[in-house]
C-alpha positions in Angstrom: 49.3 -12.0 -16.7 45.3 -12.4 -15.5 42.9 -9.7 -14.5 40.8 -10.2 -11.2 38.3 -7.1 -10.4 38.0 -6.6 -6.4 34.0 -5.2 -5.8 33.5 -3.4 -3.5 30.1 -3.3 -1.5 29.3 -1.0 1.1 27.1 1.8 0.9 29.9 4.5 2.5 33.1 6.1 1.0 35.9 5.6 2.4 34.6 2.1 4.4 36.9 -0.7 5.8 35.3 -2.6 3.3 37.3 -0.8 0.6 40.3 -0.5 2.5 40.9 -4.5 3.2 39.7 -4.4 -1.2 42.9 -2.7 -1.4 44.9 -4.5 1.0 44.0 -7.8 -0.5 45.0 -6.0 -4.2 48.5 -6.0 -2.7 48.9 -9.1 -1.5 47.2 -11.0 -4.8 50.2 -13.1 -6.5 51.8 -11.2 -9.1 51.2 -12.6 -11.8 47.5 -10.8 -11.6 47.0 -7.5 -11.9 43.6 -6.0 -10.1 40.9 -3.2 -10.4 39.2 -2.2 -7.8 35.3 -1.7 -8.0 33.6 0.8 -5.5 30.1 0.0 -6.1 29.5 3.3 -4.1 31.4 5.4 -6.0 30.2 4.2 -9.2 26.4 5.3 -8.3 25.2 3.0 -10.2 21.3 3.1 -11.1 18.4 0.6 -9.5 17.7 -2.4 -11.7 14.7 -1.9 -13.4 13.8 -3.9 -16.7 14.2 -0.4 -19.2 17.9 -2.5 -19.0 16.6 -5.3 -21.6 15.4 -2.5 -24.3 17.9 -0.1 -24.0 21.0 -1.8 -23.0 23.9 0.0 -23.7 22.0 3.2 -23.3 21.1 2.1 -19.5 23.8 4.0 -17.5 26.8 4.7 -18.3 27.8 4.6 -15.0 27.0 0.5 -15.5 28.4 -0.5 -18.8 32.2 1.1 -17.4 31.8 -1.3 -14.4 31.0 -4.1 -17.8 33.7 -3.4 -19.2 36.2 -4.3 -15.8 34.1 -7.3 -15.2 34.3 -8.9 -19.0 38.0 -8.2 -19.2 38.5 -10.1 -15.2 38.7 -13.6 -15.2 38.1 -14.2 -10.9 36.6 -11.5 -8.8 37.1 -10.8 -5.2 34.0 -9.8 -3.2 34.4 -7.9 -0.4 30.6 -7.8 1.5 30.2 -5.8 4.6 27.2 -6.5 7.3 24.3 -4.7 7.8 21.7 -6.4 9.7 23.3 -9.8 9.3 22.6 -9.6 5.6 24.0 -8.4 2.2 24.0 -4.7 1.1 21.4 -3.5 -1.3 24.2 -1.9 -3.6 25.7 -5.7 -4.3 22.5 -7.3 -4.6 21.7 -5.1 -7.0 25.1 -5.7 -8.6 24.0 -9.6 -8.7 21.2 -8.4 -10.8 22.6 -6.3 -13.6 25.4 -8.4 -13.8 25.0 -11.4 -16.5 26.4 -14.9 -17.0 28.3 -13.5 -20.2 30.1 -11.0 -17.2 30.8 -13.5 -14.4 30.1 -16.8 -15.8 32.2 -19.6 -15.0 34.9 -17.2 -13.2 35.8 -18.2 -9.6 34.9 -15.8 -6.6 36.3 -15.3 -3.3 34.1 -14.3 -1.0 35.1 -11.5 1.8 32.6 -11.5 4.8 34.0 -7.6 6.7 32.2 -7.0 9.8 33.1 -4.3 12.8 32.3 -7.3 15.3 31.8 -10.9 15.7 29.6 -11.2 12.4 30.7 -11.7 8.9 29.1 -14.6 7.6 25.8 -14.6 7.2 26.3 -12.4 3.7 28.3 -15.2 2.5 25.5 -17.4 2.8 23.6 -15.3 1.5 25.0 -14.6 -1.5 26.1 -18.2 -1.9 22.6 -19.2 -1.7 20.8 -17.0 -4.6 23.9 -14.7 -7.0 25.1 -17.6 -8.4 21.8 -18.9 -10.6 21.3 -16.3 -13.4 25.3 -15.2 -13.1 27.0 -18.7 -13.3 29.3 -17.0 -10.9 31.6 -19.5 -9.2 32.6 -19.4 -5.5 35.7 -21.0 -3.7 34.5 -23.3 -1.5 36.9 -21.5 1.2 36.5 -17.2 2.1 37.6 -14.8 4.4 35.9 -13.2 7.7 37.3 -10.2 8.8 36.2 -9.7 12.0 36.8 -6.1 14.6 38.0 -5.1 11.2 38.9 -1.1 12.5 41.4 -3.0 14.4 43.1 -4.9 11.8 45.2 -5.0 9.0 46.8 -7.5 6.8 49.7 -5.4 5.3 52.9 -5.7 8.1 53.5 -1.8 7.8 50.2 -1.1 9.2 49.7 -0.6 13.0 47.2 -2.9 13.4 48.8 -5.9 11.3 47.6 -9.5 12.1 49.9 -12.0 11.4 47.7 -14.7 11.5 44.9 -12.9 9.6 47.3 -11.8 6.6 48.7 -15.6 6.4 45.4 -16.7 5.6 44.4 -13.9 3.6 47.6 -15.2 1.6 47.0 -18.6 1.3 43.5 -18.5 0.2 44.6 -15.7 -2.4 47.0 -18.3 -3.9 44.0 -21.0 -3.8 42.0 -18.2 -6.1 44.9 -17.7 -8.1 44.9 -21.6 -9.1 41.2 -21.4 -10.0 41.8 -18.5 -11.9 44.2 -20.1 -13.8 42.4 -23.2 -14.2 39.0 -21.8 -15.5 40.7 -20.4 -18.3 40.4 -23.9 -19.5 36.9 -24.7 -18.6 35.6 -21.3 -20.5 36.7 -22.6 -23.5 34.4 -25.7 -23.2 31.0 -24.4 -25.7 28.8 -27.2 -23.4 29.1 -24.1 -20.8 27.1 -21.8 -22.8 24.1 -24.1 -23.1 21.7 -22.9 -21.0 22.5 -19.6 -19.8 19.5 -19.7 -17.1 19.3 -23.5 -16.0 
């Protein structure tokens, strides 16, 4: 059995954002078991470079999150919108977070927005969390758009059929890069240059 960590990214309890985290936790194939990361309720500190000298002394708040993330091997990433862009609690996830963390692990990206939006954070974060993190994104990713108003479990009142099939499929794409990175972490030409 794997281990995939689902982050969570908004800067609210209780958002959609970590409801459709725990949604997709239940409809991840079985053979994975999930944790769920609420970057808000983990108050994690501000990067600021004291990290480098007094690393595991930083926050302890921070090195529990570690732990999840060096025992997962795939993460889902569940970004809400604000403003069209990324919240400032996961890009400042992107920058504690090290290659030795999330390196060469697949990603699904999860664009949730309360209208039409959705997918300008994906591009975002496809653009610039990926150098210093070796991160890996599926080429494919969910939008969840009018997101109050859907659901992608069947006993929910709001459950979208054609929503949750695709939520599905994709999450049995991520579970065959899951599977298949395994593999490709073993190869030492991956540890090479860390920051290329």
């Amino acid at each position: 059995m794997g281990s995939i960590s689902i982050i969570i990214g908004p800067h609210r309890p209780n958002s959609q954002s970590l409801r459709f985290g725990n949604e997709l936790a239940k409809l991840v194939p079985p053979s994975f078991s999930c944790t769920i990361v609420d970057l808000f309720s983990k108050k994690i500190p501000l990067w600021d470079q004291t990290i480098w000298d007094l690393k595991d002394q930083w926050s302890p708040q921070w090195n529990e999150v570690a732990k999840d993330l060096e025992k997962s091997e795939g993460f889902i990433i569940c970004c809400p919108e604000y403003g069209g862009m990324v919240p400032a609690i996961l890009k400042n996830f992107f920058l504690l977070a090290t290659s030795s963390l999330l390196g060469n692990k697949p990603a699904l990206l999860v664009g949730i927005s309360s209208g039409q939006g959705g997918q300008y954070p994906l591009q975002e974060l496809r653009s610039s969390s990926y150098k210093n993190t070796k991160i890996v994104y599926l080429p494919d990713h969910l939008v969840v758009r009018n997101c109050e108003k859907v659901s992608l479990l069947k006993d929910h009142p709001s459950f979208e059929e054609r929503l949750s099939i695709r939520a599905i499929k994709t999450l049995e794409l991520f579970a065959v890069y899951t599977k298949a990175f395994r593999e490709i972490r073993q190869n030492s030409a991956v540890a090479e240059f860390p920051y290329s």
